[in-house]
C-alpha positions in Angstrom: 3.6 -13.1 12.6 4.4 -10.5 10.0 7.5 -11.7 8.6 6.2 -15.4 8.4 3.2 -14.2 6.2 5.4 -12.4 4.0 8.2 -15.0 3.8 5.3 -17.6 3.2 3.6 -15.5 0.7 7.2 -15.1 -1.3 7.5 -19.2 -1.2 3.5 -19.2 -2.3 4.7 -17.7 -5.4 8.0 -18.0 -5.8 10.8 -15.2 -6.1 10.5 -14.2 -9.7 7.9 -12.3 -11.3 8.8 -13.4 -14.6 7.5 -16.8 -16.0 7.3 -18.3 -19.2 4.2 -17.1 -20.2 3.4 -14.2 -18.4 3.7 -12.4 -14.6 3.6 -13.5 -11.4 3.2 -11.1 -9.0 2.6 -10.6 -5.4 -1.2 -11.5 -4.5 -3.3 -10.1 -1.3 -5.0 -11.4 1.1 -8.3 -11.3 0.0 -11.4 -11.7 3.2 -14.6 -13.3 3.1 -17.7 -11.5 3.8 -19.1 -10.7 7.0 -22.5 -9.4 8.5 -20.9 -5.8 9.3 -24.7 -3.6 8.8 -24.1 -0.5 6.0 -24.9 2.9 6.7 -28.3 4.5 4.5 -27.8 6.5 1.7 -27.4 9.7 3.8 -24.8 8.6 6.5 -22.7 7.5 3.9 -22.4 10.6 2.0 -21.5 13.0 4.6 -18.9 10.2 6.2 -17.3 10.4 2.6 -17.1 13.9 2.6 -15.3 14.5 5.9 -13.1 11.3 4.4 -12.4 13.6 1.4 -12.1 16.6 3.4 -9.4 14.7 5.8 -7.9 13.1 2.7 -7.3 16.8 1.2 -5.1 18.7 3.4 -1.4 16.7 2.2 1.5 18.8 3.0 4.2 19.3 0.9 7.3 16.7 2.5 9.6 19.1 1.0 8.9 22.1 2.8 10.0 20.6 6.2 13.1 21.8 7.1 15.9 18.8 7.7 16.0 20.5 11.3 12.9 20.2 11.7 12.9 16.5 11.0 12.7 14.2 14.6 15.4 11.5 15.3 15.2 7.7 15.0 13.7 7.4 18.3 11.3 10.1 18.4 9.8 8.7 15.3 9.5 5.1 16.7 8.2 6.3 19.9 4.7 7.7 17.9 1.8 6.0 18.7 1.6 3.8 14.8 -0.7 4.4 11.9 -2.3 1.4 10.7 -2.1 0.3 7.6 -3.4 -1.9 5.2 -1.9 -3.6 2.2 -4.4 -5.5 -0.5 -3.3 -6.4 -3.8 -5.7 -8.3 -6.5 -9.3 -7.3 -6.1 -11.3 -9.7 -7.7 -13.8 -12.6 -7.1 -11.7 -16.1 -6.9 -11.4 -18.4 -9.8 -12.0 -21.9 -9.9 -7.8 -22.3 -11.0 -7.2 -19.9 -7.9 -5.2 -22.4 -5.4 -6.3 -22.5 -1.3 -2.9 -20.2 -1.1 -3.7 -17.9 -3.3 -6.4 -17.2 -2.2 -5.0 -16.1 1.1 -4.0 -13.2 -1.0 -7.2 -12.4 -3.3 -9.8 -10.2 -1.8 -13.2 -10.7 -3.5 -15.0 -7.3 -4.4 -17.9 -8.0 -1.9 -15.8 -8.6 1.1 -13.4 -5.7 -0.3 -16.6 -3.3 -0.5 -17.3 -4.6 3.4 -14.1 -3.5 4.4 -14.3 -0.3 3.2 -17.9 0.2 4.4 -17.0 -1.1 8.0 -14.0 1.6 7.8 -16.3 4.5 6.9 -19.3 3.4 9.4 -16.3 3.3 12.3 -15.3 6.6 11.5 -11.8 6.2 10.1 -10.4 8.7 7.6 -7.8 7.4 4.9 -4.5 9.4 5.1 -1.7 9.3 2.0 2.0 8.9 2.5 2.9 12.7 2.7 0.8 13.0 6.1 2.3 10.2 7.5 5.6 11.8 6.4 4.9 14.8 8.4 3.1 12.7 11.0 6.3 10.9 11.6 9.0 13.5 11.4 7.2 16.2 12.7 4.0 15.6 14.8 2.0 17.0 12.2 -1.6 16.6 13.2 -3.6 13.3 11.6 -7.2 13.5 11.3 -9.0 11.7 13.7 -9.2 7.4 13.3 -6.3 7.9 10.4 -5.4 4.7 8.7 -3.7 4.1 5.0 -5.0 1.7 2.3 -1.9 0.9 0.1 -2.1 -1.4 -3.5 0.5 -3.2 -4.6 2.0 -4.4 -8.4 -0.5 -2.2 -10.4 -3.3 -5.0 -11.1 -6.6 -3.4 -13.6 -8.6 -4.1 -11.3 -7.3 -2.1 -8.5 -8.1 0.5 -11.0 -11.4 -0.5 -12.0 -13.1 -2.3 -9.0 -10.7 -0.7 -5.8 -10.6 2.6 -6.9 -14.5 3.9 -7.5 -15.3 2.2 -4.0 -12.4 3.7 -2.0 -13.6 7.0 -3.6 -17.5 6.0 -2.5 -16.7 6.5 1.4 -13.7 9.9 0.4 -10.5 7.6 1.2 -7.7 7.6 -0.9 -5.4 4.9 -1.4 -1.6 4.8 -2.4 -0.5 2.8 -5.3 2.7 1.2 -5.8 3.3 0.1 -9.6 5.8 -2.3 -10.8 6.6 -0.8 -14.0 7.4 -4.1 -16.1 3.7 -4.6 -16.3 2.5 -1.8 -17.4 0.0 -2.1 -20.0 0.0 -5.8 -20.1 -2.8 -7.3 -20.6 -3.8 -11.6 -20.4 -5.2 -13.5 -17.7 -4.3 -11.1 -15.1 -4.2 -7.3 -16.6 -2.2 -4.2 -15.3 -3.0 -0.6 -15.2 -1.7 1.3 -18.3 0.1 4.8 -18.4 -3.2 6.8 -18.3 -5.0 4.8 -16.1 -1.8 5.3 -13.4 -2.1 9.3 -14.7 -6.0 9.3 -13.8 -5.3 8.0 -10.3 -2.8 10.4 -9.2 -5.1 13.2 -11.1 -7.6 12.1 -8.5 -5.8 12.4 -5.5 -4.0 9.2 -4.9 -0.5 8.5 -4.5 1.6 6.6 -7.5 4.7 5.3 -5.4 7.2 2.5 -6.9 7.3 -1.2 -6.5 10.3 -1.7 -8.6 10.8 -2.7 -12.3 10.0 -6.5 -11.6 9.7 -7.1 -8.1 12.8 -8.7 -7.7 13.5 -9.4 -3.7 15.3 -6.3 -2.6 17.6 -8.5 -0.4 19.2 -9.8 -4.0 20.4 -6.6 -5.5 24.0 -5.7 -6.2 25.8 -4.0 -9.3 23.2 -2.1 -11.9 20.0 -4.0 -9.4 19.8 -0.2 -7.9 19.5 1.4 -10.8 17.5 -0.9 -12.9 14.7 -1.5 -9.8 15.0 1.9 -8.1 16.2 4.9 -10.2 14.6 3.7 -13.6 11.1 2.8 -12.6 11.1 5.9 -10.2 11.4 8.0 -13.1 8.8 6.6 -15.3 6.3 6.9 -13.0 7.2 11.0 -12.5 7.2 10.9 -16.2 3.7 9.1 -16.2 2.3 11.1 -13.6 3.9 14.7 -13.8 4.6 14.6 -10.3 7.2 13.1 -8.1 7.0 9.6 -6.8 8.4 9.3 -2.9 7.5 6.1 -1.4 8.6 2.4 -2.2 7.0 -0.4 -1.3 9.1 -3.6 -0.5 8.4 -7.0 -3.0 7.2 -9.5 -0.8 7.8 -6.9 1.9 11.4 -7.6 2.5 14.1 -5.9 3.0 17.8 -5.3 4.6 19.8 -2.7 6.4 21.9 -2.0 2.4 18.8 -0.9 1.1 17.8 1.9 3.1 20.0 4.4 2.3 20.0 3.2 -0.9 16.5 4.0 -1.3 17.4 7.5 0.9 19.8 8.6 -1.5 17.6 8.0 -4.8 15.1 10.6 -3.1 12.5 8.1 -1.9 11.4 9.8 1.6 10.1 6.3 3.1 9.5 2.5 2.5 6.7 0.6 3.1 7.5 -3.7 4.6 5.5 -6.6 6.0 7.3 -7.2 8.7 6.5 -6.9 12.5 9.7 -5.0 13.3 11.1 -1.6 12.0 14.6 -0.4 12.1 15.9 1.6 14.8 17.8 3.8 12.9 16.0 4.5 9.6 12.8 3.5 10.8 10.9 5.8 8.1 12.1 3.2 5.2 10.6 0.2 7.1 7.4 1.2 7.7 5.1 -1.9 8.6 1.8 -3.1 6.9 -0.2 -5.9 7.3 -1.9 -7.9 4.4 -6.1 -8.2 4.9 -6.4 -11.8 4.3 -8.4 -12.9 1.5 -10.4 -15.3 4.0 -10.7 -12.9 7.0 -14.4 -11.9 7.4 -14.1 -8.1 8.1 -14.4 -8.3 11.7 -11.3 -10.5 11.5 -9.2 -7.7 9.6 -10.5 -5.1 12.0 -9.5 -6.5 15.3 -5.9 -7.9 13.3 -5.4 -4.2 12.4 -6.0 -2.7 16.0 -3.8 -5.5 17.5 -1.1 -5.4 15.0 -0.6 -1.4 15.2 -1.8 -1.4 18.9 1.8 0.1 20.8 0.6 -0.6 24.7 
């Protein structure tokens, strides 16, 4: 199901980010709102301080021994993490086609989500505790799920952001460093608004230079959508960036250790299957869809990670 939404999504908007006039990128699935109750005032606090609290204790990837590190199949046999994958945050426009709207969450169902997350008890986890999750058995807090962002939109800044923070989650965002700073019909974060996130706790991981498909690269391709925008972003942030997300979540069996030996510790796809030898670089998402009422993108995200 997976790969056909991504593939479709790619053929939605075409391979290339760049167009005459500005950049495409890719959209999410945005979801339509839905009668899920909110907690009072009270209830809602303390949930987002046991999120925080969850959210706080991220080990350090690097401290874990390469012995200590599990095998291919010990990491495919854990029980899955869900996670999410949302891109523009915003209300639809009028020139917003039925397609891309598949791939636009408005803010109110976005704030339903989140809300319906919180009330159900989930805790938000970031990349490093799935790391040690995954390679160690590192314990999870209880209902653990990840929210990641892709391409860097504003508005994932300005409208994502302050509510993820609202119920204590944290969310990981994966910048395409050709937009940064620009600014038109569809604004990106600049440099200090990507700083400001990871000062508050989330992850900054990479989403290439331009989001050119990763199953096109050859020659300099590597360097120029790997190595280069991996840097800026440590430069950005002061801190190092480990995780990748895929463009259009695709990927092949060249990339992997590709992205391994450039010092990326995992990858994050859309597809329904994960490699069975580096299965760490093909972690799977799932795209809330911009028309799903919440319910929908609840029971989608407990069937899709469900491994009976």
């Amino acid at each position: 199901m997976f790969i056909r939404q991504a593939v479709s999504f790619a053929a939605a908007i075409g391979l290339s980010v760049l167009v005459s006039n500005g950049l495409t990128s890719c959209q999410s699935k945005g979801s339509t709102s839905d009668s899920t109750s909110s907690a009072d005032s009270a209830t809602t606090g303390a949930t987002a301080k046991e999120n925080t609290a969850a959210a706080t204790s991220v080990p350090d990837p690097t401290s874990i021994p390469a012995s200590k590190i599990a095998d291919a199949a010990t990491i495919l046999a854990r029980p899955q993490v869900p996670v999410l994958c949302y891109h523009q945050v915003r209300d639809w426009r009028a020139t917003d086609s039925k397609s891309a709207k598949d791939y636009i969450i408005p803010v109110a169902a976005f704030k339903e989500q989140m809300q319906m997350l919180a009330d159900s008890g989930y805790h938000s986890i970031l990349p490093d505790q799935l790391y040690a999750y995954l390679t160690t058995g590192a314990p999870l807090p209880s209902k653990p799920f990840m929210l990641t962002f892709d391409d860097g939109d504003l508005d994932q800044y300005e409208v994502a952001a302050p509510v993820l923070e609202k119920h204590g989650f944290k969310g990981s965002f994966f910048i395409m460093t050709v937009a940064i700073g620009r600014r038109g019909k569809q604004p990106y974060m600049d440099k200090t608004q990507i700083k400001d996130l990871a000062d508050r706790g989330h992850t900054i991981g990479c989403h290439t230079w331009d989001h050119h498909n990763v199953k096109k690269y050859q020659g300099d391709d590597w360097k120029i959508q790997l190595e280069e925008p991996k840097a800026k972003l440590e430069a950005i942030t002061g801190k190092p960036v480990r995780y990748f997300a895929y463009p259009f979540g695709l990927w092949n069996k060249q990339a992997l250790p590709e992205l391994q030996k450039r010092g990326y510790l995992a990858a994050f796809s859309l597809a329904d299957k994960r490699d069975d030898q580096m299965p760490l670089y093909t972690i799977r998402r799932i795209i809330a869809g911009g028309q799903w009422k919440a319910s929908t993108m609840y029971r989608n995200m407990i069937q899709s990670f469900d491994d009976k």
